[in-house]
PQR file with spaces between the fields and no chain letter, atoms N, CA, C, O and H, PARSE charges and radii, in Angstrom:
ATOM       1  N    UNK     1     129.060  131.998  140.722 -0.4000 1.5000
ATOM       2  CA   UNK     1     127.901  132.276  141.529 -0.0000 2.0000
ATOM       3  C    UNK     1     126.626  131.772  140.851  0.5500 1.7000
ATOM       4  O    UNK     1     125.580  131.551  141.461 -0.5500 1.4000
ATOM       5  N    UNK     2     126.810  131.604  139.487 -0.4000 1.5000
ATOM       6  CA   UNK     2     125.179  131.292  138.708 -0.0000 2.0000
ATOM       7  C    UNK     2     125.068  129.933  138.598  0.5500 1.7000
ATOM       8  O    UNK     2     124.114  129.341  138.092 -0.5500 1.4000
ATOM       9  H    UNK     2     127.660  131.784  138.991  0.4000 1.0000
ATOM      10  N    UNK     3     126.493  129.221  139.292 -0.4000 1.5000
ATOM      11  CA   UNK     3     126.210  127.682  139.089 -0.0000 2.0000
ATOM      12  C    UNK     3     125.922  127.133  140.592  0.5500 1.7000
ATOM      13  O    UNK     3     126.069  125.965  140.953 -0.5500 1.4000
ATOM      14  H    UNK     3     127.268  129.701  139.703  0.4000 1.0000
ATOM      15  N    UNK     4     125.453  128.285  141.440 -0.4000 1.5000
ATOM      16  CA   UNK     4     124.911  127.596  143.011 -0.0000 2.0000
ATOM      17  C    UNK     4     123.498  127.243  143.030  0.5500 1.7000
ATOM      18  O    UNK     4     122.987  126.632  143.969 -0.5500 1.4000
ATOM      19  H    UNK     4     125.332  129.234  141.147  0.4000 1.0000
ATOM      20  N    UNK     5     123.112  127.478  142.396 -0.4000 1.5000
ATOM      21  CA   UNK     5     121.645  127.144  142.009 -0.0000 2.0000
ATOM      22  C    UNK     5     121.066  126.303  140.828  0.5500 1.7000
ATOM      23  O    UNK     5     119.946  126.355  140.321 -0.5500 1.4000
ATOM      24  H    UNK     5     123.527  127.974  141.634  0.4000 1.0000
ATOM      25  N    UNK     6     122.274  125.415  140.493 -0.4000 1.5000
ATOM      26  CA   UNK     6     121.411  124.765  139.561 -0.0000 2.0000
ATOM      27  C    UNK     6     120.462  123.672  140.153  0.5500 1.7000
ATOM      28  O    UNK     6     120.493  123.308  141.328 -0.5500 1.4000
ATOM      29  H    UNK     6     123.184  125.373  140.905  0.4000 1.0000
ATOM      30  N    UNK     7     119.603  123.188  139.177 -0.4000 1.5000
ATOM      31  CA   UNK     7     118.392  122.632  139.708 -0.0000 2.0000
ATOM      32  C    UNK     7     119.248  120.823  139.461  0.5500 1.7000
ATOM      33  O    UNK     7     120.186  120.355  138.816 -0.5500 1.4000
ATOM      34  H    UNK     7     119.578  123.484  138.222  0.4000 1.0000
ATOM      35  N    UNK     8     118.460  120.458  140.191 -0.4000 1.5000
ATOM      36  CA   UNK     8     119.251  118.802  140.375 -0.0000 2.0000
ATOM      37  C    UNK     8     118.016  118.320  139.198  0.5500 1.7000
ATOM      38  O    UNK     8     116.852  118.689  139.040 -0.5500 1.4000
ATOM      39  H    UNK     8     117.698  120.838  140.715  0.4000 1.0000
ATOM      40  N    UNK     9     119.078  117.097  138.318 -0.4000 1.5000
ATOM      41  CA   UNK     9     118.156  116.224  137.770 -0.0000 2.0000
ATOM      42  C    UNK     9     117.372  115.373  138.286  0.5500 1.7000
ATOM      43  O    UNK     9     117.714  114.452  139.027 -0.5500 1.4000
ATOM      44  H    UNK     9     120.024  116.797  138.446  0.4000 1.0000
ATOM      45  N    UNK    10     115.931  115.709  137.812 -0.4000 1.5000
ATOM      46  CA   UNK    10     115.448  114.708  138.023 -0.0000 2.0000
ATOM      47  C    UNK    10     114.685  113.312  137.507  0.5500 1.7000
ATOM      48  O    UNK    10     114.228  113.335  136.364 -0.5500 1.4000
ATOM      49  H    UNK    10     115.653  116.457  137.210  0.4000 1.0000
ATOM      50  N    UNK    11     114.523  112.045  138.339 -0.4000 1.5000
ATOM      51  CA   UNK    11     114.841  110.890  137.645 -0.0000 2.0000
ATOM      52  C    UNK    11     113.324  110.847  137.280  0.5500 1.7000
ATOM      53  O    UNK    11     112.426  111.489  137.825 -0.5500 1.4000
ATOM      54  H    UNK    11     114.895  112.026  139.268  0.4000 1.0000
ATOM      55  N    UNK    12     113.236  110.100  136.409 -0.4000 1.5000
ATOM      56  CA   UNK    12     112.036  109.388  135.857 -0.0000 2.0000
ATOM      57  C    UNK    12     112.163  108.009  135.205  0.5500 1.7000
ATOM      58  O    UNK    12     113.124  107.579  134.568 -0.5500 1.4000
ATOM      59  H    UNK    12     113.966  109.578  135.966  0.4000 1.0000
ATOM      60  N    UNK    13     110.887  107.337  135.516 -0.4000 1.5000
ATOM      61  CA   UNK    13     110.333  106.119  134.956 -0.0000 2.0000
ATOM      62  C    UNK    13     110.742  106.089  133.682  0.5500 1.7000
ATOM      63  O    UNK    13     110.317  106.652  132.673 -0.5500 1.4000
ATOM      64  H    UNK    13     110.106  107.687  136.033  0.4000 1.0000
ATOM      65  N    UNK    14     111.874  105.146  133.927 -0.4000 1.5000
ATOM      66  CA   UNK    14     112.081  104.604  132.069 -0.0000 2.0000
ATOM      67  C    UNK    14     111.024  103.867  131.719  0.5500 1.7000
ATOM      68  O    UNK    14     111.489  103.327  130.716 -0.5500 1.4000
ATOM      69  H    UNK    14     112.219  104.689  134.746  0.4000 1.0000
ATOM      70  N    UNK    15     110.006  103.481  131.817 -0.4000 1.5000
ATOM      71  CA   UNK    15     109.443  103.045  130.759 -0.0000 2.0000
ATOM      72  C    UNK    15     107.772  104.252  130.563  0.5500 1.7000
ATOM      73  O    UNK    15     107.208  104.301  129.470 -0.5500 1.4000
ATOM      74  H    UNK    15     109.629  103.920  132.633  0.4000 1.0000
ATOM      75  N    UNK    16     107.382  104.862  131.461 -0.4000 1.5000
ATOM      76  CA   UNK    16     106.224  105.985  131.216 -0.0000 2.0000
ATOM      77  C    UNK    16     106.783  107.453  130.729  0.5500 1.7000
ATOM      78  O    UNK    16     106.409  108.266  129.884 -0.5500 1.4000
ATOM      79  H    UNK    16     107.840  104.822  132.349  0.4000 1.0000
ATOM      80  N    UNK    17     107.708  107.399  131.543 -0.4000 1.5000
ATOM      81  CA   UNK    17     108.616  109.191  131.853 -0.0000 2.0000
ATOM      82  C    UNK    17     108.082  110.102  132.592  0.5500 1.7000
ATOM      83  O    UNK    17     108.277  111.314  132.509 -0.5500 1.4000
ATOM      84  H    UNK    17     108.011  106.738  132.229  0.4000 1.0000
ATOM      85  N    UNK    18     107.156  109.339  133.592 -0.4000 1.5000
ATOM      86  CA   UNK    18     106.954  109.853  134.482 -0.0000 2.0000
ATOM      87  C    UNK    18     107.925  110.724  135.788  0.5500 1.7000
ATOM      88  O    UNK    18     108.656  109.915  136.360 -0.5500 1.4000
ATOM      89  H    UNK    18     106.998  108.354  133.660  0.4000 1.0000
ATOM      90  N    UNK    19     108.038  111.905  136.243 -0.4000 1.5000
ATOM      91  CA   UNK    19     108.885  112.368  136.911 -0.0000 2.0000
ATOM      92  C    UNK    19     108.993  111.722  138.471  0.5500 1.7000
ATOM      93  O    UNK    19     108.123  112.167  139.219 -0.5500 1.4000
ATOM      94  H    UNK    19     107.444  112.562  135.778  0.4000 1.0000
ATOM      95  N    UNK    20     109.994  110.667  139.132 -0.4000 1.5000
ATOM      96  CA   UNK    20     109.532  110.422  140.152 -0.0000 2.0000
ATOM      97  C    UNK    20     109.331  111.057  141.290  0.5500 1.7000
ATOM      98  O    UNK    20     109.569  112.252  141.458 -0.5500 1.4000
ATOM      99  H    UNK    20     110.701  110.305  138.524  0.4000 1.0000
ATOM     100  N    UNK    21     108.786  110.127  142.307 -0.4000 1.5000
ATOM     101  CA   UNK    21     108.910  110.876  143.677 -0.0000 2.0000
ATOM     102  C    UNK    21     108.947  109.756  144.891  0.5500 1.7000
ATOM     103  O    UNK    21     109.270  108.588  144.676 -0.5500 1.4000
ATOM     104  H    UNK    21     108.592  109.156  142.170  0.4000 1.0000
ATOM     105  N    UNK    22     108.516  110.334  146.399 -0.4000 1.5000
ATOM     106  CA   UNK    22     108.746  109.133  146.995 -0.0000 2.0000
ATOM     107  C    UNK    22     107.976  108.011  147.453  0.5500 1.7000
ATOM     108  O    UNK    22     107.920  107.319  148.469 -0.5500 1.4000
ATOM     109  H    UNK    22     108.253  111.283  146.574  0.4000 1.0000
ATOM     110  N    UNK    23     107.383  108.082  146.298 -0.4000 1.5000
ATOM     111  CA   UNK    23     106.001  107.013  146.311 -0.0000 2.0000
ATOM     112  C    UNK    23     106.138  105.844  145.097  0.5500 1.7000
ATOM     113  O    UNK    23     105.312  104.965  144.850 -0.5500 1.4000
ATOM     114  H    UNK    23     107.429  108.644  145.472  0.4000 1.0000
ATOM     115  N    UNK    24     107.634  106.132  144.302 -0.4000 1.5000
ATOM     116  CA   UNK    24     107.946  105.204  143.517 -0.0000 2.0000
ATOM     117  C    UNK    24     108.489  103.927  143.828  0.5500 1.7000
ATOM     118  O    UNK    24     109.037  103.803  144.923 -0.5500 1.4000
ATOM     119  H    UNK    24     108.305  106.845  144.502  0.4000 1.0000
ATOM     120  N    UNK    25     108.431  102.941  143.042 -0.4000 1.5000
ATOM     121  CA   UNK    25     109.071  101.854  143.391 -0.0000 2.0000
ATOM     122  C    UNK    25     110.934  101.869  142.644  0.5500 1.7000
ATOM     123  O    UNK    25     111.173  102.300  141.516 -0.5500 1.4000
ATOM     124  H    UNK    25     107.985  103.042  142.152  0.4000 1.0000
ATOM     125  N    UNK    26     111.815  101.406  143.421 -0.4000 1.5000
ATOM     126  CA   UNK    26     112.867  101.703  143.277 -0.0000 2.0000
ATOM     127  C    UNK    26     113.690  100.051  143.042  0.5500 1.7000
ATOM     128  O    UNK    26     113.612   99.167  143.895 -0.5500 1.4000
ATOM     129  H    UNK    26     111.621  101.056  144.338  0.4000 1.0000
ATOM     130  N    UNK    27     114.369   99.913  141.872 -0.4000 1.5000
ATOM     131  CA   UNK    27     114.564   98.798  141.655 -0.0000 2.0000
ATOM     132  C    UNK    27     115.334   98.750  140.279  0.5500 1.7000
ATOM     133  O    UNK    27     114.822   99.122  139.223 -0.5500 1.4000
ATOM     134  H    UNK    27     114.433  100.631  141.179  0.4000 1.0000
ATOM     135  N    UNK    28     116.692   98.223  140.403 -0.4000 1.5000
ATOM     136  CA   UNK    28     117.389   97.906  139.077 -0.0000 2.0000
ATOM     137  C    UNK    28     118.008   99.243  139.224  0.5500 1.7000
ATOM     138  O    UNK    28     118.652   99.322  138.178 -0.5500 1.4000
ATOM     139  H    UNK    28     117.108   97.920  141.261  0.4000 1.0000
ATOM     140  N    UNK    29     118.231  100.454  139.941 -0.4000 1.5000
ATOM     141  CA   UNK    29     118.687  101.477  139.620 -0.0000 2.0000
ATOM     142  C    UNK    29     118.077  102.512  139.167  0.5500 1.7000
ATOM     143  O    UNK    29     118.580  103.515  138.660 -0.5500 1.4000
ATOM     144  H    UNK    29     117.708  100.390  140.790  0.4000 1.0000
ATOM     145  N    UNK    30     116.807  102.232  139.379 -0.4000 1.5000
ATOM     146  CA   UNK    30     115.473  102.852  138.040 -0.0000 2.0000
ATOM     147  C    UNK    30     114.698  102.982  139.317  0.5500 1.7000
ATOM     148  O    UNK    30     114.802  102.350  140.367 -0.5500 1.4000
ATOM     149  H    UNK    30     116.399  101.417  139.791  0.4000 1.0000
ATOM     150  N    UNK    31     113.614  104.303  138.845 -0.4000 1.5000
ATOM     151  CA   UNK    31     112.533  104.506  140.214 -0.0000 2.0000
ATOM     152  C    UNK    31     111.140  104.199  138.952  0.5500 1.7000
ATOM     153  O    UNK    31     111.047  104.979  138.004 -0.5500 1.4000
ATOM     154  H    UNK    31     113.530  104.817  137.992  0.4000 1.0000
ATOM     155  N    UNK    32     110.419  103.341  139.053 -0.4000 1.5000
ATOM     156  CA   UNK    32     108.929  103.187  138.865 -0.0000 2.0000
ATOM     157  C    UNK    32     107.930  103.764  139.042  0.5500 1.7000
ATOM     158  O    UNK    32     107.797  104.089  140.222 -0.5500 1.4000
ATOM     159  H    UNK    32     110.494  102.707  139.823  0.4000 1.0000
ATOM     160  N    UNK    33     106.974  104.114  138.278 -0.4000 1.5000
ATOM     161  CA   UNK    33     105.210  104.926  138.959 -0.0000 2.0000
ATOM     162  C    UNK    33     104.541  103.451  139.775  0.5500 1.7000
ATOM     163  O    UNK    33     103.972  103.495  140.866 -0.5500 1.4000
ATOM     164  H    UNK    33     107.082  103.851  137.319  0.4000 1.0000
ATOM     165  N    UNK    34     104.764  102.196  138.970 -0.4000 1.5000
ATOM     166  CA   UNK    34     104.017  101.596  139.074 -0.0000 2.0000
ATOM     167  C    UNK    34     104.469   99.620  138.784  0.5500 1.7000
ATOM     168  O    UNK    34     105.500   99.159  138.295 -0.5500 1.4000
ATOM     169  H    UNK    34     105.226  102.160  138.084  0.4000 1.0000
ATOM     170  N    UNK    35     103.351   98.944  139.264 -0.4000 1.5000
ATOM     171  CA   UNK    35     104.345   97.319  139.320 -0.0000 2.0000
ATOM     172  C    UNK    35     104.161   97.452  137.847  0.5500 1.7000
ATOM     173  O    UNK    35     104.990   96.733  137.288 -0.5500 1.4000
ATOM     174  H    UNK    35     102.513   99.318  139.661  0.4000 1.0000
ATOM     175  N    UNK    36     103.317   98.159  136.897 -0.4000 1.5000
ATOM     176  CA   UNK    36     102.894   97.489  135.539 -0.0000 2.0000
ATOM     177  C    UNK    36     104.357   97.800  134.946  0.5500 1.7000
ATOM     178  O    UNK    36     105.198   97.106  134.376 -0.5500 1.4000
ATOM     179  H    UNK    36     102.643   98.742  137.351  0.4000 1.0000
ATOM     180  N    UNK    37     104.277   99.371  135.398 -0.4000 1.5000
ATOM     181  CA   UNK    37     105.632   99.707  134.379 -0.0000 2.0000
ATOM     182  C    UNK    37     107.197   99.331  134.830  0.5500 1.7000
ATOM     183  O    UNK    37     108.191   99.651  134.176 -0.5500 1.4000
ATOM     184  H    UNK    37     103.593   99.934  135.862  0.4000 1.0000
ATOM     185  N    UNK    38     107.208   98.480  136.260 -0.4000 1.5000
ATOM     186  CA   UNK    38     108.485   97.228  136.708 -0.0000 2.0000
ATOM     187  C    UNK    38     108.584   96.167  135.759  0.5500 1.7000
ATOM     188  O    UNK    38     109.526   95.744  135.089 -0.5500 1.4000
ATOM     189  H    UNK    38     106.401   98.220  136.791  0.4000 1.0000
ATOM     190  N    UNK    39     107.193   95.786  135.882 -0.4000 1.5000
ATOM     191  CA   UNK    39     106.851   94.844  134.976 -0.0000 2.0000
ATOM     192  C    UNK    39     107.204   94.625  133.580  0.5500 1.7000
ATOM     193  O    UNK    39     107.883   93.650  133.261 -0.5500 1.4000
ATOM     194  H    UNK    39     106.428   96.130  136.426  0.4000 1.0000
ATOM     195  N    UNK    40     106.700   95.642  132.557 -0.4000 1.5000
ATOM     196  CA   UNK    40     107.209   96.021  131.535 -0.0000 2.0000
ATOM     197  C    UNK    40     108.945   96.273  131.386  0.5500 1.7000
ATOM     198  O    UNK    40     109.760   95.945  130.523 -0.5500 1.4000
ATOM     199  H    UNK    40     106.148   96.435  132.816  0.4000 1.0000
ATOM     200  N    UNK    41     109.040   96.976  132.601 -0.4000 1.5000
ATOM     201  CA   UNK    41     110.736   97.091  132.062 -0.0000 2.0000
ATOM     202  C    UNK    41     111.246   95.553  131.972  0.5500 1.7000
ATOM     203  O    UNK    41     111.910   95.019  131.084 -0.5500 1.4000
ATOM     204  H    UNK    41     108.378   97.242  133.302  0.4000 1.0000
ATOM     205  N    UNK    42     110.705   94.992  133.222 -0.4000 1.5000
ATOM     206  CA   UNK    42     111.739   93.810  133.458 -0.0000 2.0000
ATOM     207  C    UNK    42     111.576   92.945  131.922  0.5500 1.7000
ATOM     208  O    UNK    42     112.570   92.537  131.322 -0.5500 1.4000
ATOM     209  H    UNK    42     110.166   95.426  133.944  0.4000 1.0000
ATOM     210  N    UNK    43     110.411   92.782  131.500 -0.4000 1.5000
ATOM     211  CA   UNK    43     109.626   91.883  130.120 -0.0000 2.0000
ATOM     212  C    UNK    43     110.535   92.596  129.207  0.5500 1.7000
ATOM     213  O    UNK    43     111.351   91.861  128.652 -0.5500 1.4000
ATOM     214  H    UNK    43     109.604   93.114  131.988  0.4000 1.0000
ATOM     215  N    UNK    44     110.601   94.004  128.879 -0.4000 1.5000
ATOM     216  CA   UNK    44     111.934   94.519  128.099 -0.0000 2.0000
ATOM     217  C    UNK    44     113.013   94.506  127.557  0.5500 1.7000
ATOM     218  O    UNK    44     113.534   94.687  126.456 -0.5500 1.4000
ATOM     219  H    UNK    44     109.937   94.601  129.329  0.4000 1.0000
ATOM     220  N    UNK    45     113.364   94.120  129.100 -0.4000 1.5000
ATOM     221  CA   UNK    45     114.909   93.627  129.305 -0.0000 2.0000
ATOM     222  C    UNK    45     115.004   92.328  129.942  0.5500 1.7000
ATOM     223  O    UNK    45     115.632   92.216  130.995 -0.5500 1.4000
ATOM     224  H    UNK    45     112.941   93.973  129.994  0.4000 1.0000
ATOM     225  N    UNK    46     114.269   91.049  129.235 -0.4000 1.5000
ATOM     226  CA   UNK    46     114.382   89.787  129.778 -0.0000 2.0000
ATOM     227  C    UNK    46     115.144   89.741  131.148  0.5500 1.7000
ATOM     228  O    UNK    46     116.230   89.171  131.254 -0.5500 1.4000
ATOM     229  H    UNK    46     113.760   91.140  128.380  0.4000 1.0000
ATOM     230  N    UNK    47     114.628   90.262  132.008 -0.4000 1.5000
ATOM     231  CA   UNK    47     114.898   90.151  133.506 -0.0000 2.0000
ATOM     232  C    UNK    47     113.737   89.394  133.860  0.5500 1.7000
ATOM     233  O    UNK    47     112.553   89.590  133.588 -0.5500 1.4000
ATOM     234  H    UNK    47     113.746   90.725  131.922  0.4000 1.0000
ATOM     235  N    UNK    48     114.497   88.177  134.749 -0.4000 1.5000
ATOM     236  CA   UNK    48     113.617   86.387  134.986 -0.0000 2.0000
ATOM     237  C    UNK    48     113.757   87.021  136.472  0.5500 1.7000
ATOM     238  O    UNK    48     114.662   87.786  136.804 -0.5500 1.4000
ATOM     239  H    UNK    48     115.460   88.018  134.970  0.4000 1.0000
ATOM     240  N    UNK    49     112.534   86.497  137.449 -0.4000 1.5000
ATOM     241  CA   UNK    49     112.887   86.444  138.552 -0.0000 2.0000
ATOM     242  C    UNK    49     113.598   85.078  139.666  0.5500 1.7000
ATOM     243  O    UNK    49     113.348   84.660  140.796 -0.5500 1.4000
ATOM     244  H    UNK    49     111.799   85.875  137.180  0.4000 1.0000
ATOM     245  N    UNK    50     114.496   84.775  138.664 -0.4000 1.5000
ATOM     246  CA   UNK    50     115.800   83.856  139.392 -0.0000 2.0000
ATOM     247  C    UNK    50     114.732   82.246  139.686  0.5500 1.7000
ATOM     248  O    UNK    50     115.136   81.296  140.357 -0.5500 1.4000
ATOM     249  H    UNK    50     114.698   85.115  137.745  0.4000 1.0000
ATOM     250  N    UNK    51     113.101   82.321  138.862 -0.4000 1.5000
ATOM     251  CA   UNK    51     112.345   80.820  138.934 -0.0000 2.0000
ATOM     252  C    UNK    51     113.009   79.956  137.656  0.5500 1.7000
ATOM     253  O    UNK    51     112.654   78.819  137.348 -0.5500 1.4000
ATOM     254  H    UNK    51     112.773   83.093  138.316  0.4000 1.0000
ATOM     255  N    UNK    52     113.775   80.532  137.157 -0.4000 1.5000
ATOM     256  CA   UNK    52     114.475   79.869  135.670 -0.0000 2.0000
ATOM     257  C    UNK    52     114.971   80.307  135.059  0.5500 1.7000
ATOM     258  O    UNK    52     114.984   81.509  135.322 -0.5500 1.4000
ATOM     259  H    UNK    52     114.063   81.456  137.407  0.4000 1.0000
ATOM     260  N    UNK    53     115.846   79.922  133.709 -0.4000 1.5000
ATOM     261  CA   UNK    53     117.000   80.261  133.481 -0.0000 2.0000
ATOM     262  C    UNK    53     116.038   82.044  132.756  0.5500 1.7000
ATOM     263  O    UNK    53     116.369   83.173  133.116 -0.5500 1.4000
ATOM     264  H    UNK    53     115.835   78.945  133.495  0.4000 1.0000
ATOM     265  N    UNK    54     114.976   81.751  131.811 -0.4000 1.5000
ATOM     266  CA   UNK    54     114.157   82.775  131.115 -0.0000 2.0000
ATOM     267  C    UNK    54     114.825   82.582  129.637  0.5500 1.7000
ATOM     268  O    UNK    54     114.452   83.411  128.808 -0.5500 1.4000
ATOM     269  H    UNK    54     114.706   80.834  131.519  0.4000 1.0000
ATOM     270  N    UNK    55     115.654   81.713  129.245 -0.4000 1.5000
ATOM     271  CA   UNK    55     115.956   81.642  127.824 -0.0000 2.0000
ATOM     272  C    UNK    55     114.901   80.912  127.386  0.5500 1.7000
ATOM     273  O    UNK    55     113.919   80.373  127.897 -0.5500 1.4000
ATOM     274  H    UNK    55     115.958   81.039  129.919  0.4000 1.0000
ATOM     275  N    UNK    56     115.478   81.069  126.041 -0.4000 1.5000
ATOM     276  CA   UNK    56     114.543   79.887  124.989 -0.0000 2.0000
ATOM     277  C    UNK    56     114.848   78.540  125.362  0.5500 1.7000
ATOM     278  O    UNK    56     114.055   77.629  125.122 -0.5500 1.4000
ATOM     279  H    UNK    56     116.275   81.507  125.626  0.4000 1.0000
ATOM     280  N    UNK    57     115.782   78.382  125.848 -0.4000 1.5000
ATOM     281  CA   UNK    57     115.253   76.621  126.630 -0.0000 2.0000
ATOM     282  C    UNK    57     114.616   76.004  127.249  0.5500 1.7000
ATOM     283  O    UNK    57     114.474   74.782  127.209 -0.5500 1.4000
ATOM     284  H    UNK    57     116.425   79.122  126.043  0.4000 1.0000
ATOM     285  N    UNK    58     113.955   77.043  128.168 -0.4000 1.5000
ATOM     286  CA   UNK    58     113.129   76.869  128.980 -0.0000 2.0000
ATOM     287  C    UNK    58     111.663   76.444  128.515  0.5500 1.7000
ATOM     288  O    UNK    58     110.967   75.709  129.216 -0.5500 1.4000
ATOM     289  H    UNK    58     114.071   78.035  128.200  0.4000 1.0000
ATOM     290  N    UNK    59     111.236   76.959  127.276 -0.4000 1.5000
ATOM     291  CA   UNK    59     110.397   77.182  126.733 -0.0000 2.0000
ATOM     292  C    UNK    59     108.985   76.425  127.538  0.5500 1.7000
ATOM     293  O    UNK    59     107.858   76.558  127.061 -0.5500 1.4000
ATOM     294  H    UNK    59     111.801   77.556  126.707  0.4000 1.0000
């Protein structure tokens, strides 16, 4: 009976830790406050937006 009420996790901005809601941006599996902190994740995690390869060859 004391486990009908547990509270659901909730998600936050990997890169602020901000708690989200439904005003976030949702993307990669991840909910955002904001484009800066999309931004940042993607720069993070060398995520290219598919204009080039984003390695060092490209340079």
């Amino acid at each position: 009976m004391f486990g009908l009420f547990k509270k659901k996790e909730q998600k936050k901005d990997p890169v602020c830790g901000m708690i989200a809601n439904d005003g976030f941006i949702s993307k990669y599996g991840e909910k955002f406050c904001s484009e800066s902190c999309l931004k940042k994740y993607e720069e993070d995690n060398q995520i290219t937006d598919d204009k080039g390869c984003g390695g060092s060859c490209c340079g």
